[in-house]
MARLUMKE-216664 format. One record per residue (C-alpha): residue in three letters; x, y, z. Coordinates in steps of 0.25 Angstrom, whole numbers, padded with zeros to 4 digits, always signed. Layout:
N
ALAXYZ ...
//
This chain:
465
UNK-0012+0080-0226 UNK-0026+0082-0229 UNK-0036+0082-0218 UNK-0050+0079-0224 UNK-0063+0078-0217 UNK-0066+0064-0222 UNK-0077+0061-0216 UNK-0086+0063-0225 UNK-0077+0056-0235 UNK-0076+0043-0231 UNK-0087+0040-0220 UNK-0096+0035-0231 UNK-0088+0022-0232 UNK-0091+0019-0217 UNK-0101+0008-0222 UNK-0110+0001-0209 UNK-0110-0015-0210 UNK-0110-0026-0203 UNK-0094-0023-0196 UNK-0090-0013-0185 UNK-0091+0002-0189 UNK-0075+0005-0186 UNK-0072-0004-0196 UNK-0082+0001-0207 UNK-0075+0015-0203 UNK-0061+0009-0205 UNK-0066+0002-0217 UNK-0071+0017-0224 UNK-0057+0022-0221 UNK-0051+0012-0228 UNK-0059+0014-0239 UNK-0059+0029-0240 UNK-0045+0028-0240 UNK-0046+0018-0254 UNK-0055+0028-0262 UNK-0046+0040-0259 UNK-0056+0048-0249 UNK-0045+0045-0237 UNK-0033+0048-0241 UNK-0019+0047-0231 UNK-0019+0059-0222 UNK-0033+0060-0221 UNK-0040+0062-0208 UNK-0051+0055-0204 UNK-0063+0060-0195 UNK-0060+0061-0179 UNK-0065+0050-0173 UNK-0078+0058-0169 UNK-0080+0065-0180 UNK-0082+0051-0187 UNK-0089+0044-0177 UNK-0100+0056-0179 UNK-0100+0054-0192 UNK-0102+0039-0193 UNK-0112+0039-0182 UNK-0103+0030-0175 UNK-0095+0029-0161 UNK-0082+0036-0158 UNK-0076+0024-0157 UNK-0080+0017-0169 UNK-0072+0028-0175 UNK-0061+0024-0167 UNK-0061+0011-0171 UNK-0061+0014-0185 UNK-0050+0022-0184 UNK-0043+0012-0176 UNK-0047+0002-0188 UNK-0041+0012-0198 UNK-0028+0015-0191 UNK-0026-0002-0190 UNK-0029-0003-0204 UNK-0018+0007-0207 UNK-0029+0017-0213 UNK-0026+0028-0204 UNK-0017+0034-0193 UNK-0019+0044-0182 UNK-0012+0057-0175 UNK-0015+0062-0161 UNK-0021+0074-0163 UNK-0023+0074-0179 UNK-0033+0062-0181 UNK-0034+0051-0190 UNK-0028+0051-0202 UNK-0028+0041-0215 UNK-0011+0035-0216 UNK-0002+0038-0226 UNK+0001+0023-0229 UNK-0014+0017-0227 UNK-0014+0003-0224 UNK+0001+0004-0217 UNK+0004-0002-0205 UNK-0004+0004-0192 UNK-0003+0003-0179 UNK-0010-0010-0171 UNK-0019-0008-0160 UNK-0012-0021-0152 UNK-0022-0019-0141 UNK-0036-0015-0142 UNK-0042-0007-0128 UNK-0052+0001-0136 UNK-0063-0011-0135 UNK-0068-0016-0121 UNK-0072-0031-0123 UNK-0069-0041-0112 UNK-0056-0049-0112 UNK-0055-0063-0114 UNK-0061-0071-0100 UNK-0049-0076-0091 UNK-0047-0090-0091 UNK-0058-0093-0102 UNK-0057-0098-0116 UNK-0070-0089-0122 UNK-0065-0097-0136 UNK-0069-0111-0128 UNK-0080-0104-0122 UNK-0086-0101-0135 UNK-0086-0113-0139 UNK-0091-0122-0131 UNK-0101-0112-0128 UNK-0107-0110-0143 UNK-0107-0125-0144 UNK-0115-0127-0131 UNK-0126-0117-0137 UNK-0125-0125-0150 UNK-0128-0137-0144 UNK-0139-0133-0136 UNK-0146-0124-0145 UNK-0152-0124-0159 UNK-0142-0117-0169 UNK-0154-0112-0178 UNK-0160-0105-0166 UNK-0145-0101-0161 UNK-0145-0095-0177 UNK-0159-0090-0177 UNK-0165-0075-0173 UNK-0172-0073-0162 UNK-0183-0065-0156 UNK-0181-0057-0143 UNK-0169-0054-0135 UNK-0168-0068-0129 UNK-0172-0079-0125 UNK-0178-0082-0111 UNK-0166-0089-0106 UNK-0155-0080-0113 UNK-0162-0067-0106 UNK-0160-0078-0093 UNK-0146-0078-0095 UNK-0144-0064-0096 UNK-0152-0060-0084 UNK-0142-0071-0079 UNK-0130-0066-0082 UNK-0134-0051-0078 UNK-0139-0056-0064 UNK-0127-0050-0057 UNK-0129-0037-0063 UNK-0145-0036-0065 UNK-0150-0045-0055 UNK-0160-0055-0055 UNK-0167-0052-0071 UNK-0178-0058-0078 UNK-0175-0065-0091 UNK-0184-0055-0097 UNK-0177-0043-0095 UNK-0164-0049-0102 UNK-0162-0045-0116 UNK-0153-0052-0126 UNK-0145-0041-0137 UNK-0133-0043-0147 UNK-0125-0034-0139 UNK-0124-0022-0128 UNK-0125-0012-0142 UNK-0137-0019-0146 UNK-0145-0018-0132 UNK-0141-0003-0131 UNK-0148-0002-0144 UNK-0160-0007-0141 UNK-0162-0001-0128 UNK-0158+0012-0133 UNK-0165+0012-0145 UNK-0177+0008-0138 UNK-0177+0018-0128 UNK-0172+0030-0134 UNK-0174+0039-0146 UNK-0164+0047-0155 UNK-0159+0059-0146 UNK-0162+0053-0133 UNK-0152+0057-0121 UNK-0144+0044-0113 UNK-0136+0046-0103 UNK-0125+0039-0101 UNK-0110+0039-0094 UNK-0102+0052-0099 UNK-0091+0041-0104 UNK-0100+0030-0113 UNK-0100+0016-0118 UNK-0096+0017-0134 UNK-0107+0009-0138 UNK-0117+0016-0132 UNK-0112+0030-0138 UNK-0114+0023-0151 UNK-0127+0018-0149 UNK-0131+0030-0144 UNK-0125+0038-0157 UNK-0135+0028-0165 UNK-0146+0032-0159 UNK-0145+0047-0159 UNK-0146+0046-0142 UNK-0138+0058-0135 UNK-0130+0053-0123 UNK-0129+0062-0110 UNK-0116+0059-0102 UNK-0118+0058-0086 UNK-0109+0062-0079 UNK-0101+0049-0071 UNK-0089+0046-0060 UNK-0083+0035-0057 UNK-0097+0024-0055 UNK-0103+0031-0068 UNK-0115+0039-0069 UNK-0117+0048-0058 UNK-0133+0047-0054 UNK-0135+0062-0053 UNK-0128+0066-0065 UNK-0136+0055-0073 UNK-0151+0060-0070 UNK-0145+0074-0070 UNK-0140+0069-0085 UNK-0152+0062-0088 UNK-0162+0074-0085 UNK-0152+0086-0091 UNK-0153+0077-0104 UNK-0166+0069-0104 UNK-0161+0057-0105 UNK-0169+0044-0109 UNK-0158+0033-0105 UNK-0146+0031-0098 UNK-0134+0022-0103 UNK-0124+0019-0091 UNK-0114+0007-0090 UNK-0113+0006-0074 UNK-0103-0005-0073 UNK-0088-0004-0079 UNK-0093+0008-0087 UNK-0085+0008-0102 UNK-0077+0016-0101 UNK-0075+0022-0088 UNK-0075+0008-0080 UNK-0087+0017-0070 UNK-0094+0007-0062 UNK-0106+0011-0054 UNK-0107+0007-0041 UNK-0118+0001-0034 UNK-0124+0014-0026 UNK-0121+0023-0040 UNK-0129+0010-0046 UNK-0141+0013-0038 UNK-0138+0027-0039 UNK-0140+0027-0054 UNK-0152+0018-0053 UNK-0161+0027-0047 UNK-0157+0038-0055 UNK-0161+0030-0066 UNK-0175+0028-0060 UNK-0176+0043-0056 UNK-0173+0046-0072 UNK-0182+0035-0076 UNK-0172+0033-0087 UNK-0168+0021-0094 UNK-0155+0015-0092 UNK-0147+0008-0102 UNK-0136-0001-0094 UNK-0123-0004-0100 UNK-0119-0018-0091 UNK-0106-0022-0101 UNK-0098-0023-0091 UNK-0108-0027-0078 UNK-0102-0040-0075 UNK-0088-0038-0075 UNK-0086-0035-0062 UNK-0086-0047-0050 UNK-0096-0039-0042 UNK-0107-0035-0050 UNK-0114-0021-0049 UNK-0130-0020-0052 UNK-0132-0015-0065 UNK-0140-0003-0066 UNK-0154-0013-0072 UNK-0155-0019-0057 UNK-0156-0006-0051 UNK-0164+0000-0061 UNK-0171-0011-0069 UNK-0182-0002-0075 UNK-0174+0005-0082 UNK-0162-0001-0084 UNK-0158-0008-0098 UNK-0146-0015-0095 UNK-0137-0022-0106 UNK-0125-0033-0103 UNK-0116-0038-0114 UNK-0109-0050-0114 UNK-0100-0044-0125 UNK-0092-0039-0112 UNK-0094-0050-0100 UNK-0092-0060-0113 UNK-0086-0058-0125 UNK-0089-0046-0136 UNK-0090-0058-0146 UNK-0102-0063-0134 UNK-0110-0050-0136 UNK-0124-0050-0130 UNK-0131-0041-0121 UNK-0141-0044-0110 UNK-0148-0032-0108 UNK-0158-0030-0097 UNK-0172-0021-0098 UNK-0182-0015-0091 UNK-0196-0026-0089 UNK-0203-0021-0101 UNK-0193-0017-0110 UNK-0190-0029-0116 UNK-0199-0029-0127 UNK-0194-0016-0134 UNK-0178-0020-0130 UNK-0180-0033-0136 UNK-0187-0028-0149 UNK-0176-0018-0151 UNK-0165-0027-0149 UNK-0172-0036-0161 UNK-0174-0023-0168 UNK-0159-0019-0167 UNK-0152-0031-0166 UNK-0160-0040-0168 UNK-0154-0051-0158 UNK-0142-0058-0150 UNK-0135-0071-0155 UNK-0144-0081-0151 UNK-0130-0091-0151 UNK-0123-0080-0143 UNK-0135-0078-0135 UNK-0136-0094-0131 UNK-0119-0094-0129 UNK-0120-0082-0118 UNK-0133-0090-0112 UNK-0126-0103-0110 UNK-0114-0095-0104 UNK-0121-0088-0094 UNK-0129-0100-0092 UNK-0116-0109-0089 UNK-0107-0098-0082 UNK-0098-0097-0094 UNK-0103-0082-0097 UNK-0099-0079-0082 UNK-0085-0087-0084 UNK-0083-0077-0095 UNK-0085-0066-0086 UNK-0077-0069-0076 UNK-0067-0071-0085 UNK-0067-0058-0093 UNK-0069-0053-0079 UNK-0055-0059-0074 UNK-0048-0055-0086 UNK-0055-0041-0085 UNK-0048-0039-0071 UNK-0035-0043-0077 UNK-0034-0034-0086 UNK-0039-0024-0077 UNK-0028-0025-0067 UNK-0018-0026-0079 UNK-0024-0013-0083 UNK-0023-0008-0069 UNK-0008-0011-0066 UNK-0002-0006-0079 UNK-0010+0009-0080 UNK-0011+0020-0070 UNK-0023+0017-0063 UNK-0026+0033-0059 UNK-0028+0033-0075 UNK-0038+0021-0076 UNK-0052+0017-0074 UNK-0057+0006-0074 UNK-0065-0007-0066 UNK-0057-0019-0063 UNK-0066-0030-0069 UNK-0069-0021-0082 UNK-0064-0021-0096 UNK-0061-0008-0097 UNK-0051+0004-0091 UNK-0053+0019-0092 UNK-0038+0027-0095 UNK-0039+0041-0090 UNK-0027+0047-0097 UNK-0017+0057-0089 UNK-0014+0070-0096 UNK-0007+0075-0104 UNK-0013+0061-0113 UNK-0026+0064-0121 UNK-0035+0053-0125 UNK-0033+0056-0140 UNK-0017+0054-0138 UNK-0017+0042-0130 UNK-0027+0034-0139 UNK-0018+0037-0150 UNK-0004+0035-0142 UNK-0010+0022-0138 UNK-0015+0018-0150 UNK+0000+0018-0156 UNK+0003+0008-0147 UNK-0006+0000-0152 UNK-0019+0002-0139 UNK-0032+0005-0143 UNK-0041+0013-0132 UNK-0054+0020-0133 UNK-0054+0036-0131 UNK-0063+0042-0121 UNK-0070+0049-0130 UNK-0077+0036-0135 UNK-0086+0035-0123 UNK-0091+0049-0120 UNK-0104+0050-0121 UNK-0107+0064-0125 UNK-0099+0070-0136 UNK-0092+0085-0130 UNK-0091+0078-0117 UNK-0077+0078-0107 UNK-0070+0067-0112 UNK-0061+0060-0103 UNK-0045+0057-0107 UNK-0047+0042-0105 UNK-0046+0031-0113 UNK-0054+0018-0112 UNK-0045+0004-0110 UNK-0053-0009-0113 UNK-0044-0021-0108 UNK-0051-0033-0113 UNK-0047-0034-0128 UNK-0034-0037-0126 UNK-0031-0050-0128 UNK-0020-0053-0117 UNK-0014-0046-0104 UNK+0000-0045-0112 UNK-0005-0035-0121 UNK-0014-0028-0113 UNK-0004-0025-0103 UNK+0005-0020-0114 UNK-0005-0012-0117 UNK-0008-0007-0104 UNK+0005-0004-0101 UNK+0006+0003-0113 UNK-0006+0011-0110 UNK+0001+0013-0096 UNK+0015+0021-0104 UNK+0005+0028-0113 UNK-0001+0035-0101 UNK+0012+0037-0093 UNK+0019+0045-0106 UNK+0013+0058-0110 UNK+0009+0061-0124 UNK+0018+0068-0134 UNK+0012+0078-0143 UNK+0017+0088-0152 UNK+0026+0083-0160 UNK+0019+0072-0170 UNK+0019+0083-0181 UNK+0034+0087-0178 UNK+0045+0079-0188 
//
């Protein structure tokens, strides 16, 4: 079976348009695989490997591959990699239920269908379409940066309109804090275990990530200036609520606790507030503690809807002028349709109905989760979308993935989220419970999860016929 180094072969093909990355990689197997540069039995690059080579995230590759293996294109072997089948185009296992992405579940008792309707045809009727279709200058108008400061009142106080900025997404604000702030090279520190997205933002930028060291509220405040200092560190990146993926939650004296530390290093912050408003009893973000130095971000792609993506993100008096010009510069703008749909609904109550819905579904599942695995092996917040699996030996984090995967469960590795490559990598797995379309499934597959867990791996005898 040749086992050629392919990727400089075929990564050529991986074209950059206007689709998700995985699916252009999946796309340039497939045609690698046409004109005769992947043939079957070829192994393809380790996930990280390719990932390096691409200038991509890890888990981009992973989804790639994911794409590959449903198209048929490819198969894996615990141990030995990815290889490119025998039989392309034959039948492949079916992910029947997706863990790997962390979006919100639809809200109890709530039709978002209806919602959306009679929402987008409120906004129609009381707006201009021209204007609804148009560009626009800025980062919001006056009362849609109202309405933010609004709907981030429980978290960040009492806000003035003019600190409330208006981006197309969580990935797009991050952007034009970070690239406004720091230069290629530039050290953040941030948890030891990290948001993807922000690993892949920081990739683009050439910025060099320091891991602080964390327990079980997050960051600890003397290991983060002791980080900050032994690096030089021009900014901080932290997620204090539901942290993704360990489910840490600071509480309020690690809060304060963290807040002065921030003003003693004289740092800026950038505030990950995804997942803020989940819980019933909201903890002050970080900006209220810290508000010189804070830039706080709140998407409505999770308290909403992914297909509702908008972020709010609240900056420093003075700031606004550069974070708004490099939002246009990068991004140009939000939806203004979306925009005046999310302003009506906060605005009428319908935004929070959706919360609480998400909210209520959330805590379902959560207990669901709860009652059907070991709870010495899980992590997580009540009220999140999220659980952390620590594995028991003698399971490995490689073994599992693949041993669930054949069942047809999709989960993210821990090596995806660690923010410093070399580091200690913990034998966990992150478990996102909000795609799942119904409880029936998800329990099959949490029970499934559950029997994976409670039977050891086999090894050794795969290559013995």
């Amino acid at each position: 079976m040749a086992l050629r180094n392919a990727i400089g072969d075929w990564v050529v093909d991986v074209q950059p348009g206007s689709g998700p990355r995985y699916l252009a990689i999946a796309n340039a197997i497939g045609a690698a695989m046409d004109r005769g540069a992947l043939a079957p039995g070829d192994r393809l690059p380790p996930h990280r490997a390719l990932a390096a080579a691409l200038g991509v995230d890890l888990t981009t590759v992973t989804r790639a591959y994911s794409e590959a293996r449903r198209r048929g294109l490819v198969d894996s072997a615990i141990g030995r990699g990815t290889f490119i089948r025998a039989d392309p185009g034959g039948e492949a296992p079916q992910i029947s239920v997706d863990m790997s992405m962390n979006i919100p579940p639809a809200p109890a008792n709530l039709s978002l269908r209806d919602l959306l309707r009679d929402g987008v045809s409120k906004v129609l009727r009381g707006a201009d379409v021209a204007t609804l279709m148009a560009y626009r200058a800025g980062a919001g108008a006056r009362e849609e940066r109202a309405a933010g400061a609004a709907w981030l009142a429980p978290v960040c106080g009492a806000l003035p309109a003019s600190r409330v900025l208006l981006a197309s997404g969580t990935q797009s604000a991050m952007l034009a804090v970070a690239g406004t702030l720091l230069r290629r090279g530039d050290v953040v520190a941030t948890e030891a275990l990290t948001y993807p997205g922000f690993r892949a933002l920081a990739a683009h930028l050439g910025l060099i990530m320091a891991p602080v060291v964390c327990d079980a509220e997050g960051m600890l405040p003397a290991a983060l200036e002791e980080t900050c200092h032994r690096h030089s560190a021009r900014a901080i990146y932290c997620t204090p609520s539901i942290q993704n993926p360990t489910t840490a939650t600071m509480g309020r004296t690690r809060r304060q606790e963290i807040a002065e530390a921030i003003n003693r290093l004289n740092l800026p912050v950038i505030e990950d507030g995804a997942y803020d408003l989940f819980p019933r009893d909201p903890l002050p973000a970080l900006v209220s503690l810290a508000p010189e130095r804070v830039y706080h971000i709140a998407t409505t792609a999770k308290s909403l809807s992914p297909g509702l993506r908008l972020a709010y993100l609240v900056v420093p008096e003075g700031a606004q002028p550069a974070i708004t010009a490099a939002i246009r510069a990068t991004a140009m703008m939000a939806s203004p349709l979306l925009i005046s749909l999310i302003t009506g609904w906060i605005r009428d109550g319908t935004a929070q109905a959706i919360l609480e819905g998400i909210r209520a579904e959330a805590v379902a599942r959560q207990a669901l989760c709860a009652a059907l695995l070991p709870r010495r092996h899980i992590t997580t917040n009540p009220e999140g979308l999220h659980v952390w699996l620590s594995l028991p030996a003698p399971w490995a984090v490689p073994d599992f993935v693949t041993h669930v995967r054949a069942q047809g469960l999709a989960l993210v590795p821990a090596n995806a989220f660690t923010a410093a490559p070399g580091g200690v990598v913990p034998n966990a797995v992150r478990l996102a419970l909000g795609a799942t379309a119904d409880h029936g499934r998800l329990e099959a597959a949490l029970r499934a999860l559950g029997l994976a867990i409670a039977s050891p791996p086999i090894h050794g005898f795969a290559n013995i016929v």
